[in-house]
Structures are given as C-alpha cells and as structure tokens.
C-alpha positions in Angstrom: 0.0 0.0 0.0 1.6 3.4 -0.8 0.8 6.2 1.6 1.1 10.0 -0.2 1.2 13.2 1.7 -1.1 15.6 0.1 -1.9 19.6 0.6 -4.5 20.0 -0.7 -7.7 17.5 -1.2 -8.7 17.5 -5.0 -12.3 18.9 -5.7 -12.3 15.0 -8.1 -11.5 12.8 -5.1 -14.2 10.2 -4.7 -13.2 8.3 -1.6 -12.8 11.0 1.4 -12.8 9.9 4.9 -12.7 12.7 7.3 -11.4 12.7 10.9 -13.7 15.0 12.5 -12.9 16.1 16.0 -15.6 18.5 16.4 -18.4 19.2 13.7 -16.9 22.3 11.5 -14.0 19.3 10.6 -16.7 18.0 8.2 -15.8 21.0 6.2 -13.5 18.8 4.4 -16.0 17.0 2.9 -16.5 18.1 -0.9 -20.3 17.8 -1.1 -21.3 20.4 0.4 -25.2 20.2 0.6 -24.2 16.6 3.2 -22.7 19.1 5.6 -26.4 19.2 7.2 -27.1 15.8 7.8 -23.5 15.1 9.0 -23.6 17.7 11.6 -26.5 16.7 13.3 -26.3 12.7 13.2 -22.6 14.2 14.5 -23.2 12.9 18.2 -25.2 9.8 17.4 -22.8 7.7 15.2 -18.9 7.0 14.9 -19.0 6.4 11.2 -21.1 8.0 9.1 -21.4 6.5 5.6 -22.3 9.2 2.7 -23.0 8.5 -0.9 -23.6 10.9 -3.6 -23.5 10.2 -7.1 -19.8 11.3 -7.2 -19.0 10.7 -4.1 -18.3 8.1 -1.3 -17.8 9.8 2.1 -17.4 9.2 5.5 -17.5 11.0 8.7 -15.0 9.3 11.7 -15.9 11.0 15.0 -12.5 11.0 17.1 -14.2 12.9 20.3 -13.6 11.0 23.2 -12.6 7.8 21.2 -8.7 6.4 22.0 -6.1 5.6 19.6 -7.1 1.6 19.2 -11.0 2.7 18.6 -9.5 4.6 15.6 -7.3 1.9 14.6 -10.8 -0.2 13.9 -12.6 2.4 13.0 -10.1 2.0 10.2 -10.8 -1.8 9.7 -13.9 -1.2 9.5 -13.8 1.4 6.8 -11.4 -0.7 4.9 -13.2 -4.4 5.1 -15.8 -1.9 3.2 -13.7 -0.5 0.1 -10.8 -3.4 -0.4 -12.9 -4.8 -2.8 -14.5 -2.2 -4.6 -11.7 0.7 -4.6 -8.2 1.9 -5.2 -7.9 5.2 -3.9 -8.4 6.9 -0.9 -8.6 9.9 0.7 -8.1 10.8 4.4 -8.2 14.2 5.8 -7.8 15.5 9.7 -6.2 18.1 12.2 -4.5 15.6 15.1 -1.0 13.7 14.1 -2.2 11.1 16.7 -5.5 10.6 15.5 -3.9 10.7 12.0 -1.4 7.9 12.7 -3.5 5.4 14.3 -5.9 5.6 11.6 -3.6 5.1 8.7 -2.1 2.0 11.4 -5.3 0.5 10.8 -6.0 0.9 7.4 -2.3 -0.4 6.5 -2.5 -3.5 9.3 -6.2 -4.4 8.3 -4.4 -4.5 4.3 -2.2 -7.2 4.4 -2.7 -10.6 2.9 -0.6 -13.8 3.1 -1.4 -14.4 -1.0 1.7 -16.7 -1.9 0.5 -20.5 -1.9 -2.6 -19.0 -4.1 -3.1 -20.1 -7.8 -5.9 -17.3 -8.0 -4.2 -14.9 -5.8 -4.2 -11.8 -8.2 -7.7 -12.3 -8.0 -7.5 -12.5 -4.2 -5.6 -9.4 -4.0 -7.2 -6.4 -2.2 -7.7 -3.9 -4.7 -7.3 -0.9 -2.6 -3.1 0.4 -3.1 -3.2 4.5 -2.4 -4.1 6.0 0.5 -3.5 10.5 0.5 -3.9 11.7 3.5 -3.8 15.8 4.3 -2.7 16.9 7.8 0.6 14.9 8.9 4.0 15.9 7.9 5.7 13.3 5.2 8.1 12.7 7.6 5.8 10.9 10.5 4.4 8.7 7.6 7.7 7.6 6.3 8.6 6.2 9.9 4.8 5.2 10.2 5.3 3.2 7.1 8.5 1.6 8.0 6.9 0.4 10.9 4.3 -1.5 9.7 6.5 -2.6 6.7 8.6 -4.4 9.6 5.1 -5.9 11.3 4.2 -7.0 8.2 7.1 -8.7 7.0 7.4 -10.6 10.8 3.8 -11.6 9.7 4.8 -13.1 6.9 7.8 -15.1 8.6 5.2 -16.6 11.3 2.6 -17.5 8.4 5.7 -19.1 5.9 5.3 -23.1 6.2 8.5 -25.0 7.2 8.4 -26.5 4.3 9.6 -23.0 2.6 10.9 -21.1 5.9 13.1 -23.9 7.8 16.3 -22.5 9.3 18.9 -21.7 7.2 16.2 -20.1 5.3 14.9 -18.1 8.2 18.7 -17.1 8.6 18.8 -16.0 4.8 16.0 -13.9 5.3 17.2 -12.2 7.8 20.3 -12.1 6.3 18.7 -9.9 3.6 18.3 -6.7 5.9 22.2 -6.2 5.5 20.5 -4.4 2.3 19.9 -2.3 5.0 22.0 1.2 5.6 24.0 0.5 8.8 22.3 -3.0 9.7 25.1 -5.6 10.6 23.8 -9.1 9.9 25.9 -12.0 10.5 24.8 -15.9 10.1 26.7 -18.4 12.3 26.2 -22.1 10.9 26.2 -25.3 12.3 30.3 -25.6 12.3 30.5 -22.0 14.4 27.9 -22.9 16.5 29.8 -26.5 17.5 32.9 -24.7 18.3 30.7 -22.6 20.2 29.7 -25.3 22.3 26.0 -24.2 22.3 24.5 -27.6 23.9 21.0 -26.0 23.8 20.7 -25.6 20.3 22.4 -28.4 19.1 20.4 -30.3 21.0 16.9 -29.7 20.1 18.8 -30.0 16.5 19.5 -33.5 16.7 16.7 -34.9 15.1 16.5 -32.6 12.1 17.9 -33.2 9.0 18.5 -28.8 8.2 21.1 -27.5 10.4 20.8 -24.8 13.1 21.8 -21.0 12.6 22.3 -18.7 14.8 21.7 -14.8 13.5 23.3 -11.6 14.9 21.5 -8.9 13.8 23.4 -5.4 15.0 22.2 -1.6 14.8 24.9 0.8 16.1 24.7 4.1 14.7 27.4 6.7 15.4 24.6 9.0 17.3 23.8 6.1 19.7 22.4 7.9 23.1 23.5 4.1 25.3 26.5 3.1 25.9 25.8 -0.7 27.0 23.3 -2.2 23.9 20.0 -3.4 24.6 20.2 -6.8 23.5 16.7 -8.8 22.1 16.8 -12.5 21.9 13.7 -14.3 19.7 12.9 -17.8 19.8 13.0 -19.5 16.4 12.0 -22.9 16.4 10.8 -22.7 12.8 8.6 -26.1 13.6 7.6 -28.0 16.7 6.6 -31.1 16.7 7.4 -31.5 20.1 10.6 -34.2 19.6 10.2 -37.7 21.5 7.5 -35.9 23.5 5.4 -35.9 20.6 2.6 -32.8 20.7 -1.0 -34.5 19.5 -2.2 -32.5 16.4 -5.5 -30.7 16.8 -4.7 -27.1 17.8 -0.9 -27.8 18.3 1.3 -29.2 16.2 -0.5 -28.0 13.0 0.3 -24.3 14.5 3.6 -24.9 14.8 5.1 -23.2 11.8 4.2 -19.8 14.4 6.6 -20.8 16.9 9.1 -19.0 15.5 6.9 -15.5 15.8 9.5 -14.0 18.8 12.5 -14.3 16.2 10.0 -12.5 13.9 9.5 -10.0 16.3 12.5 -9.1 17.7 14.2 -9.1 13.6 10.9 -7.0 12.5 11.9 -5.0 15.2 15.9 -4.4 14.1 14.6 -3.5 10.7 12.0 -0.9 11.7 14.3 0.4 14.1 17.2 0.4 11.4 15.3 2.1 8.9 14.0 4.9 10.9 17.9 5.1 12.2 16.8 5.8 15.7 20.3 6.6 17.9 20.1 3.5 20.2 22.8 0.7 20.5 20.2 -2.6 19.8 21.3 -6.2 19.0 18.9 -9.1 17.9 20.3 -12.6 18.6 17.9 -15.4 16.7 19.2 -19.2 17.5 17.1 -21.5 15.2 16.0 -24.9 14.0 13.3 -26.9 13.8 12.3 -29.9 16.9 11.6 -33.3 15.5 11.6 -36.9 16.4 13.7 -38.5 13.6 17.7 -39.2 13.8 19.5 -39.2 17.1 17.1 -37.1 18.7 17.8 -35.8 22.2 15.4 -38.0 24.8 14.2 -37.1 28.1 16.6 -38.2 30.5 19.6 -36.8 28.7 21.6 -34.1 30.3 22.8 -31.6 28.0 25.4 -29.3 28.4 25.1 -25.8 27.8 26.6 -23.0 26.2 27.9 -21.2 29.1 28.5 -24.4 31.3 25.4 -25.3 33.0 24.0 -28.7 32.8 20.4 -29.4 32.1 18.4 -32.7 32.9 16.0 -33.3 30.0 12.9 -34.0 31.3 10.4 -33.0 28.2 11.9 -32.5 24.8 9.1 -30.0 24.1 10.2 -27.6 26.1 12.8 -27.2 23.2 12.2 -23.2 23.2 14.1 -22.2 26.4 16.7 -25.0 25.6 17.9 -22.6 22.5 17.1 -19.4 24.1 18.9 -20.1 26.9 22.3 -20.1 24.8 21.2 -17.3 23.1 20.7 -15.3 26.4 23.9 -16.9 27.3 25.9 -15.4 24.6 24.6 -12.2 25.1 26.2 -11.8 28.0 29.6 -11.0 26.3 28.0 -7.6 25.2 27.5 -6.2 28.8 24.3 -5.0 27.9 22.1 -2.4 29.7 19.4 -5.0 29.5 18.4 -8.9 27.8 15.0 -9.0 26.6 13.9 -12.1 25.2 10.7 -13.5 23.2 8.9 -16.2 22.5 5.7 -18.1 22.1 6.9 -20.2 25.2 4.2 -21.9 27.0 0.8 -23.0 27.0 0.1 -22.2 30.6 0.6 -18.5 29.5 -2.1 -19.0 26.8 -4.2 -20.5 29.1 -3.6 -17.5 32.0 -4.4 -14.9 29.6 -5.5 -15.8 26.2 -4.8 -14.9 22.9 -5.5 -10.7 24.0 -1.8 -9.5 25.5 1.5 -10.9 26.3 3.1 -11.7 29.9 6.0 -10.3 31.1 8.5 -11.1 34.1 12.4 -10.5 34.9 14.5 -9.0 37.1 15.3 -6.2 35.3 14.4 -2.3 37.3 11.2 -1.7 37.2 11.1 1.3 34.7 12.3 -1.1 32.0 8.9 -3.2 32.9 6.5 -0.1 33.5 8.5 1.7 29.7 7.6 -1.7 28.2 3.7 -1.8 29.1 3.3 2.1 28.7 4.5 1.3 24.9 2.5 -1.9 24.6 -0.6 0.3 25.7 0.1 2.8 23.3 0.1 0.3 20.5 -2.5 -2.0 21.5 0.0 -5.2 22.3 -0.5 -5.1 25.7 1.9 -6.9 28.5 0.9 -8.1 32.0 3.1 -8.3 34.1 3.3 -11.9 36.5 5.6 -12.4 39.5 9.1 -13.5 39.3 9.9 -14.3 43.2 13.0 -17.0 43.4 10.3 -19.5 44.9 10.3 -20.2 41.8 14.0 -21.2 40.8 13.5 -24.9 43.5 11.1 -26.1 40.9 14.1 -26.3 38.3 16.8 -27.6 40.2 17.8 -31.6 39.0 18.2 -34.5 41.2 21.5 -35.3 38.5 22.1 -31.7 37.1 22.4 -28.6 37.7 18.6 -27.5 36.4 15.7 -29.1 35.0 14.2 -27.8 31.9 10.3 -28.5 33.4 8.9 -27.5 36.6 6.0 -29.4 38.1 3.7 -27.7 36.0 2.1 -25.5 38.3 2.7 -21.8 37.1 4.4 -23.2 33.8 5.2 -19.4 32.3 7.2 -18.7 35.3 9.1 -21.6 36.1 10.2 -21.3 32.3 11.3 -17.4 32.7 13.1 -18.2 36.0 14.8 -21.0 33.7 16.3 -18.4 31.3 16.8 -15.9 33.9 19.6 -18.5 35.5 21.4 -17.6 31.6 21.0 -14.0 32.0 23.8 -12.5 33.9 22.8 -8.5 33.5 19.2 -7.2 34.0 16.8 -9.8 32.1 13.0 -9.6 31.0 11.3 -12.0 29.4 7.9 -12.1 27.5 5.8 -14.6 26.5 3.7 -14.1 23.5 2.0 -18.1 22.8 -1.5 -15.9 22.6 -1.1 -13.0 20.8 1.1 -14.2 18.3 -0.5 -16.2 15.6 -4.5 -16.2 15.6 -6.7 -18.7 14.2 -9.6 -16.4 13.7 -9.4 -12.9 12.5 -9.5 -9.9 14.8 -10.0 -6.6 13.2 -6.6 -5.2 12.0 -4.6 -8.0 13.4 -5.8 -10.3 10.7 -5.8 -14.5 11.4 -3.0 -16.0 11.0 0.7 -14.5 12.1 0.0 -11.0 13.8 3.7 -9.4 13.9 2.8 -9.1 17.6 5.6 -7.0 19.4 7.3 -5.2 16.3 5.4 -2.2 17.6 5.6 -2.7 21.5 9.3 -3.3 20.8 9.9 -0.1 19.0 8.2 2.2 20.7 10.0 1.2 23.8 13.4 1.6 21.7 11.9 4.8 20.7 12.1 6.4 24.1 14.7 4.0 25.3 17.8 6.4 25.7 
C-alpha cells in the first residue's frame, strides 16, 4: 500500500474519509449540501457513511474515542472498500488521530497471498491511500513500521516447508541491504565450536542444520553506551521431539513458533530504517524440533553453552533450551538490559489468552513499566506476572544442575526463572503463545501471524535512551 502526503484534497477525489474532531471538521467534505445531515447525526454515530452520485464519504468521530478505537474504526472502513476501490482519501487536524488511523488501514491491508493459484484475483484492490494533515516525515517512519510488522507476519505465516532454518537465517540475512544494519549468520560448524549444547540439542533430530543470527544496529549518534540486547525464539517447527505434541490445535500451529525471532528481527529492521540513535542487538538461535535421527530423549543431560548442565525431562520444552544459549551469549555484550521473546508456553495461553502478552524478569522496574506504557500505546498489551526465586527450586535436577520442566504449576514462570539462570545482567522475558498467531481474524490484526511486538518493541526503543 503506498501512503502520499497531500496539501490540498482535490475537488475529483471520490473516496474521502474525514477525521472529525468536532463538527466544522466536516468542512472537508467536498459535497457540500451533506454538511447538514453530518452535523446533526454528528453525536449519534462513529462512522457515518455518505454516498452521492460522485462521491463516497465518511464522517470518523474522534471525540472521546482512544487511539485503538481509531485503529478499527479503520478496519472497519477498509473491510468496506478493499474490494471495490483503489484510492483513498483521508483528511484531519490531530498527528495522533492521524497515525492510528492510517495504522489500521495499513494492518487491516495485508494478505498472506503466496501458496494461491488465484491470488491476483485474491488481491485487495485498494493500493493508495492520500492523507492531508501529517508531515511526510511521520508517515515515512509510520510506514517503515508496519512494513517491519508486516514482513514478521509473513515469517510466522511461511510453512517450514519454505521457511526452515537456514532459510529463516537468509532472510534475515537480507536486511544487511539495509544502511547500517550488521547481519551476520553463524552455521552449524560456528555454533559447534561454540559449544551451544542447547541448540544443538533440540537440532539432533532434524535433517537442516541450526543457525544462529546476529542482527546489529549501532549508529554513530547512539544515546547508550551498554546495547539493549533482544533475543527471539526460532524454532521454525515443533513437533514436540520424542514428547510428541497430538495434532489438533498444536502441532499444525507450529510453523508460528518462531513469531519472537520474527519479532525481535521485525523489530531491528524498523528500528534500522527509521535510524533511531540506540545501540540494539537481535540474537535469533534457530531450528526446527523433530523426532527423527538421534534425537535428544528425556533423561539426557545436556550441556550448555555457558557451562550449566540441564536434565532433559520434556523435549518440548525445546524453546528455552535454545534461548537459553542465546541469552547466554549475550552476556559477552554487557548489555544495559536482555530481553527475550517467545511463544513459550501454554500455561501462558491458558492465563491470559490470545488478547496481550506476559511479562516477568528481574530487570528495574522502569524497563517493565517503559515496556507496558508502549505496549498500551500500540494496543500489544503486557501483564506483568511475579518473578519471586520460589520459583528457581522447581528447576533444580536430582543429577544436574537444572531441570528444563517445573512441576507444571505456574508453567510461564518456572520457564522465565529457567532463562533468567542464563541472564547474567538485567533480564526480562515475555511470553507471546496468545497473541502471536490467531486462528480467527481480529480486526486489524488479521488470522494467521500478527507481527505481535514489532510495535511494542519499537516504541519502547523509541524512548529508550
């Protein structure tokens, strides 16, 4: 979809929605002899709907409504004309109101086409969007934005069958195209010598090697001197190893179990492309978990990459087995603060749902609270669960140093006090199993892979330094 900046709203253009504020907005409106009827059903209806011979029209009331009710205000707007139009006009006097509109429209446009033999006919028809009132500039970095959401949404929806690791890594590999962004792919030989247990591990019974992707943004203006460092889980497929997941409504959603790698890389590119001045590394260990060659068993004891051995007690709880070398390596950076995601566990699915993410760690608090103002801004919200050290006796191993299951009991934190043990500077961790891939469509967010967190992320990174 291309987004244009406009001055002036041609006298010719058919489709105009108007942002209206208060009622003397509808002046942009150009039918004139409307202006009546829109002012007085003004305080009875959110949308208005207008039709004239030349025109197609609507009224958006944005008193009293908040930034998300405009973001589906937008859906709904657009679920109307994708069909039928190609251009269209938006016109209003707040950036805010502005943005979150043109959020919507652009979120509620995308469509995951490729495996279609009729896709062109498939295709929304809509492309152009003018909108008067915002500078150029905030739609540029509003359009690399949800460029970098939708692309992660693509990742999540891509079958293993096309997206397996070393593809994954290519992919990501492909933002080096980027001005500034440092991408480098470590293969299965690097990550031997590296002695990254975890990953190898879960690796065992796949036939496509592991990678392991550091993905680097370091301008010259960066305001930190310590990086923030973002680790995503990228198990590309889970079938759960020896512990075998049954089918229904799990394994056959497991291509989406690599949606924190897509987040945290969507996240590198939208913050590389909008060059924000922050020091931010992504680290993405993945593979895929299957049951085939010498798959690792429960009962083996692996040893990680910085040391610590691990009792194998459920090979499905493959996720923190590769994040936890990932959170590991990070350490070498000193950074001001590990933030990891992943669609982790179940149990945090079953807490909360599919509606917001949970987040936990032992990082200050400000890093938490920054994190759930951003995620409130942008509708991806994060609750946050405790993270007392109760917790850490559930993991220890009668032959090991840890366990990679608790007893089950309070499954998402027992697996965040697991990684923690890794993190060896201020750690948060986020679990997104609910939010992340949808099997039903909600408004903008679509069905399917959401790009969960590319947003959250950013904005935190935004007002990070």
């Amino acid at each position: 979809m291309k987004i244009k900046v406009i001055k002036k709203l041609p006298e010719a253009a058919k489709n105009v929605i108007v942002l209206a504020e208060k009622k003397s907005d509808i002046k942009y409106l150009p039918c004139e002899k409307v202006v009546p009827f829109t002012k007085e059903s003004f305080g009875k209806e959110d949308i208005q709907s207008i039709k004239t011979p030349k025109h197609n029209m609507f009224v958006v009331k944005t008193k009293g409504a908040d930034l998300e009710k405009i973001r589906k205000f937008a859906h709904k707007i657009h679920s109307e004309l994708k069909d039928k139009e190609t251009e269209v006009f938006v016109v209003g006097e707040k950036d805010n109101d502005l943005e979150a509109f043109l959020e919507g429209l652009y979120l509620s446009d995308y469509q995951f086409l490729k495996y279609f033999s009729d896709k062109d006919k498939k295709k929304n028809k809509l492309n152009t969007v003018k909108v008067k009132g915002i500078s150029q500039k905030k739609v540029d970095e509003l359009k690399n934005v949800i460029e970098a959401v939708l692309w992660a949404r693509t990742l999540v929806n891509e079958p293993v069958s096309y997206l397996d690791a070393e593809r994954l890594a290519m992919e990501l590999h492909k933002k080096t195209q980027n001005d500034g962004l440092k991408v480098k792919v470590l293969h299965k030989k690097d990550i031997e010598n590296l002695r990254m247990g975890g990953l190898l591990a879960v690796n065992k019974g796949s036939v496509i090697p592991p990678t392991f992707t550091i993905m680097e943004w370091k301008p010259k203006n960066a305001k930190n001197k310590k990086p923030v460092v973002l680790v995503g889980k990228g198990i590309v497929y889970d079938t759960g190893g020896l512990s075998l997941k049954p089918t229904s409504h799990s394994m056959d959603l497991m291509k989406s179990d690599m949606a924190g790698a897509a987040m945290m890389a969507g996240t590198l590119d939208a913050v590389s492309k909008n060059k924000l001045p922050i020091w931010v590394i992504a680290l993405i260990p993945a593979t895929d978990n299957r049951p085939g060659k010498n798959a690792y068993a429960p009962g083996d004891v692996i040893e990680m990459y910085d040391g610590t051995t691990v009792e194998v007690l459920n090979t499905d709880a493959e996720g923190r087995m590769i994040l936890a070398d990932a959170i590991a390596y990070a350490n070498q950076y000193k950074p001001e603060v590990i933030i990891d995601a992943a669609t982790l566990t179940g149990a945090a699915v079953r807490a909360i749902g599919d509606k917001a993410a949970i987040v936990m760690g032992n990082a200050p608090k400000k890093y938490i609270k920054n994190l759930q103002k951003s995620g409130k801004k942008v509708y991806e919200r994060l609750v946050e669960f405790p993270f007392w050290d109760e917790w850490k006796d559930e993991m220890k191993s009668d032959i090991a140093d840890m366990k990679n299951i608790g007893s089950g009991n309070a499954g998402m934190i027992t697996a965040g006090k697991f990684l923690e043990h890794f993190a060896k500077h201020p750690y948060i961790h986020i679990d997104i199993a609910g939010p992340a891939f949808l099997e039903s469509a909600q408004d903008y967010k679509g069905k399917g892979g959401t790009g969960f967190g590319v947003r959250l992320m950013y904005e935190f990174l935004k007002d990070f330094a």
